[in-house]
C-alpha positions in Angstrom: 22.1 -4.2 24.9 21.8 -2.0 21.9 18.5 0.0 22.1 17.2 -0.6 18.5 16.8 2.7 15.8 14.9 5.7 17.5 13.0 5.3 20.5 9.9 7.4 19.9 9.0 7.0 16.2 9.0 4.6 14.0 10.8 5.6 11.1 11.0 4.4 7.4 12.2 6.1 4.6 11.5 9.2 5.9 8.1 8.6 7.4 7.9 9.2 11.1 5.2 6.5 12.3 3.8 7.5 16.4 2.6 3.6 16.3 4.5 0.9 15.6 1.4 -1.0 14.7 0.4 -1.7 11.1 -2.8 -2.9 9.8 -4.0 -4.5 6.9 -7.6 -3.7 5.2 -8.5 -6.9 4.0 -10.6 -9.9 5.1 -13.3 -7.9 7.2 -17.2 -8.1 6.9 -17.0 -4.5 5.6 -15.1 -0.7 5.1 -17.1 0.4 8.2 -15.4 -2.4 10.1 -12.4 -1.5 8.5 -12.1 2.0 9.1 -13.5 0.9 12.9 -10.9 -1.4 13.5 -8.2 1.0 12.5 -8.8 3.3 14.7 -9.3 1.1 17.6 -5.4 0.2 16.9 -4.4 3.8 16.6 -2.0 2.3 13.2 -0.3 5.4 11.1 0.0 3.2 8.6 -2.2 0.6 6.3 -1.6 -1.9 4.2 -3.9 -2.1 0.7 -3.5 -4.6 -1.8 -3.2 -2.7 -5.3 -4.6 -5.9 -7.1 -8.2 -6.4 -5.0 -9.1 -2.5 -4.8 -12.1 -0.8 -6.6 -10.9 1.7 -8.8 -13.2 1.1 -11.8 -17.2 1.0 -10.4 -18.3 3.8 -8.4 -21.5 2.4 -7.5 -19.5 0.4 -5.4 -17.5 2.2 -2.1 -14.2 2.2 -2.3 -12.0 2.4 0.8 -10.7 5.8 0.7 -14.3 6.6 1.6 -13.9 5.3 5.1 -10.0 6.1 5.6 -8.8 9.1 4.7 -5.2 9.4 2.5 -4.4 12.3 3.8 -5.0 11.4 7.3 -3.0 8.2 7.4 -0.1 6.4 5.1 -1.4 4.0 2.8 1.1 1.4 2.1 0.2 -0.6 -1.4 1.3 -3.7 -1.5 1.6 -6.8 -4.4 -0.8 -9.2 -2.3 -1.6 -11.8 -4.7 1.5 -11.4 -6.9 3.4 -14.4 -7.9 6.2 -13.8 -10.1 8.4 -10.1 -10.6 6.6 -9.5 -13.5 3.1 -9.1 -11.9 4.9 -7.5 -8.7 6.5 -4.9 -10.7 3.4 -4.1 -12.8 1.3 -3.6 -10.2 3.6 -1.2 -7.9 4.2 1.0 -11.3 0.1 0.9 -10.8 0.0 2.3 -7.6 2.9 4.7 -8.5 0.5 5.9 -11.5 -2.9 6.2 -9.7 -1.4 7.9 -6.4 2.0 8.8 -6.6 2.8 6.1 -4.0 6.7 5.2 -3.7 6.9 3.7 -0.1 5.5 -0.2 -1.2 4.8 -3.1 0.4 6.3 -6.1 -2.0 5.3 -9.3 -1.7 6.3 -12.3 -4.3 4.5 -15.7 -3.3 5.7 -18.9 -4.2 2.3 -21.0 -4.6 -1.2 -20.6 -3.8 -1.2 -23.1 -1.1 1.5 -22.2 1.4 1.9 -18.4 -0.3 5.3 -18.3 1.1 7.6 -16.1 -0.1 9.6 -16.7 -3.4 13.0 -15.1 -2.3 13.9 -15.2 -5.8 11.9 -13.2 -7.4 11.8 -11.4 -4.0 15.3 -10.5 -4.8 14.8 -9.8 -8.5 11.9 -7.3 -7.8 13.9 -5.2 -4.9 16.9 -4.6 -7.1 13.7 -3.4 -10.1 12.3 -1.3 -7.7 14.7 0.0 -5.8 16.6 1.4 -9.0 13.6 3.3 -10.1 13.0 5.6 -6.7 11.1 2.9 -5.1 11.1 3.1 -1.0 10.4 -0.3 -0.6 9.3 -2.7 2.8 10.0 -6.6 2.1 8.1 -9.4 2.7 10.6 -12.5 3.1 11.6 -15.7 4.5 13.2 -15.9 8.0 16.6 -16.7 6.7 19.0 -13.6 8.5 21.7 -14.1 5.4 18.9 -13.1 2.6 17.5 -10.3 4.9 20.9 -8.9 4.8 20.9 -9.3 0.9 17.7 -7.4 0.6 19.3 -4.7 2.9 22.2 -4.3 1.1 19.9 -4.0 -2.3 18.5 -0.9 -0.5 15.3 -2.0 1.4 13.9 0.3 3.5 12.5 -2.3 6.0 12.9 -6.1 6.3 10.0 -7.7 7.3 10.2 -11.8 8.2 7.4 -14.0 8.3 6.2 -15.2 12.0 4.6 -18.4 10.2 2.5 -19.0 7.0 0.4 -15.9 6.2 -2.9 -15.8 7.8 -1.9 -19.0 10.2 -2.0 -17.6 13.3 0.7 -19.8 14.6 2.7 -16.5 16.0 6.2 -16.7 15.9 8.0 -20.0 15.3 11.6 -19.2 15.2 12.6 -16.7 17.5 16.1 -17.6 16.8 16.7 -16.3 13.0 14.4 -13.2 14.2 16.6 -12.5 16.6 19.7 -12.9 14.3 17.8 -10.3 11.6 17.4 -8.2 14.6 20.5 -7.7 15.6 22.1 -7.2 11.9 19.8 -5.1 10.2 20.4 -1.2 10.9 16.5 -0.4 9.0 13.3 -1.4 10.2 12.6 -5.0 11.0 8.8 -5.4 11.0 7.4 -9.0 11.7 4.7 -9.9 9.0 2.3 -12.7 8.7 1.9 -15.4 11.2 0.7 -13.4 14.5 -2.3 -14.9 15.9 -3.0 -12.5 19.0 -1.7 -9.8 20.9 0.4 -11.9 23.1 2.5 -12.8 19.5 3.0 -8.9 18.9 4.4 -8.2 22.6 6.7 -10.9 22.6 8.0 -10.0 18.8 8.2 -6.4 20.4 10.4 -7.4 23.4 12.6 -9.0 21.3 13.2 -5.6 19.9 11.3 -5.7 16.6 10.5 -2.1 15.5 7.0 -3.4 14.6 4.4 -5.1 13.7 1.9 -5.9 10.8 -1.4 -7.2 11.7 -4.3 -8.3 9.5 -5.8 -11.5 9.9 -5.5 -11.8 13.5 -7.7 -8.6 13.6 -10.1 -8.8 11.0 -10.5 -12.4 11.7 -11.5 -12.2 15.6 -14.6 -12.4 16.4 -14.6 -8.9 17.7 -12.4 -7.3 15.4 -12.3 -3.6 16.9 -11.3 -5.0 20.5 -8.9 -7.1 19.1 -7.8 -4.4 17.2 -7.3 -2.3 20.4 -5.5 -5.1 22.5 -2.7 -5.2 19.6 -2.2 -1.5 20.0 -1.7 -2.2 23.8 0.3 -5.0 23.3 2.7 -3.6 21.0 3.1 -0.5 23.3 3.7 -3.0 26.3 6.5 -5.0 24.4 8.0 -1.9 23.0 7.9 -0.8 27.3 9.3 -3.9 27.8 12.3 -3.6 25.2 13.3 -0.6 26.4 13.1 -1.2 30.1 15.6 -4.6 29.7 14.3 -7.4 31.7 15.9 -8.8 34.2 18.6 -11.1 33.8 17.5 -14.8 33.9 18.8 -17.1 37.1 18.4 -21.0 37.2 18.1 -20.5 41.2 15.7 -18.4 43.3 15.9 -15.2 44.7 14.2 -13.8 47.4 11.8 -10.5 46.6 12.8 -9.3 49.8 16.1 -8.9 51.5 16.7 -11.2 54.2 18.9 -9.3 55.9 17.4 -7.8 59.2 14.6 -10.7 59.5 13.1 -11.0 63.1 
């Protein structure tokens, strides 16, 4: 077995990440729970959707308040974005109001299922890539338009486990383990992942992460749920590494029965 990309870090375009662990800032009670819950995981990185953020009333707190920018990566993202044309707008936003090039993009294909429209998908990378974009991919399972998406320039493939906020962890472990073994940048599973269990096994499978919202902000205790998905992912990473045994259709004693009185 190949050990995947760099053991230590987690690296994309440029960025050297400690935990492979990303979180998302939407969908809790509030930024204290937020800025709570992201700690408990320990995450270098979060996700923030460009489209739901305050940046016009400041009566009203806004989320760099609780997390700093300059303490860890904020990762904009097209959340709510259903054709190019809205994708593209709103990265060129975040470009403009922070000088953010590493993006999240994310192209749904209806309100109901919000999976991902790989053709626009497709359309946007090429866009964004062209103009200095570093940019992370939100797409279908399929391993032949992952390997599109690299080839466009991509800076990390990242497959769906199941339907966005589901919680149905990962339902085909077969095309993620295809995408695995062909891409040479980051695969990251998004969407799907219901509980840390989810995140371990995508992890010993030799993901180079994960990216977690729903599952944390929707537990009923968010910040130690938060904190089991930074264990978990540490514990499949472990795992990865350590290659598990091989597996046997017969038993085998765990001790030698050789010298037996």
């Amino acid at each position: 077995m190949v050990v995947r990309l760099n053991n230590k870090y987690l690296k994309i375009a440029g960025k050297k990440l400690k935990s492979r662990l990303i979180v998302g800032t939407g969908k809790y009670k509030n930024f204290l729970e937020t800025a709570k819950a992201v700690k408990a995981s320990a995450a270098d990185m979060v996700t923030v959707a460009v489209r739901r953020i305050n940046i016009t009333d400041k009566k009203k707190p806004i989320l760099t308040d609780y997390l700093n920018p300059k303490k860890i990566i904020y990762l904009p993202n097209t959340a709510g974005c259903f054709s190019s044309e809205e994708a593209l707008r709103t990265l060129r936003l975040a470009r403009e109001m922070g000088g953010w090039k590493l993006v999240k993009l994310e192209v749904l294909g209806d309100k109901k299922n919000l999976y991902p429209n790989m053709i626009e998908t497709i359309k946007s990378t090429k866009t964004l890539v062209k103009e200095g974009f570093k940019v992370m991919v939100y797409c279908t399972d399929d391993p032949l338009l992952a390997r599109q998406l690299e080839d466009l320039g991509a800076s990390a493939i990242m497959p769906l486990a199941s339907p966005i906020g589901s919680g149905l962890g990962l339902q085909n472990k077969i095309n993620l383990s295809m995408i695995i073994k062909q891409s040479k940048v980051p695969v990251i599973v998004d969407a799907g992942i219901g509980t840390a269990s989810d995140a371990t096994i995508a992890m010993e499978m030799g993901c180079d992460g994960v990216l977690i919202n729903s599952a944390i902000a929707n537990a009923k205790r968010p910040v130690l749920m938060a904190k089991a998905f930074k264990d978990a992912v540490i514990s499949g990473r472990n795992a990865y590494l350590a290659e598990r045994m091989r597996k046997k259709y017969s038993a085998s004693a765990s001790s030698p029965l050789k010298g037996m009185i």
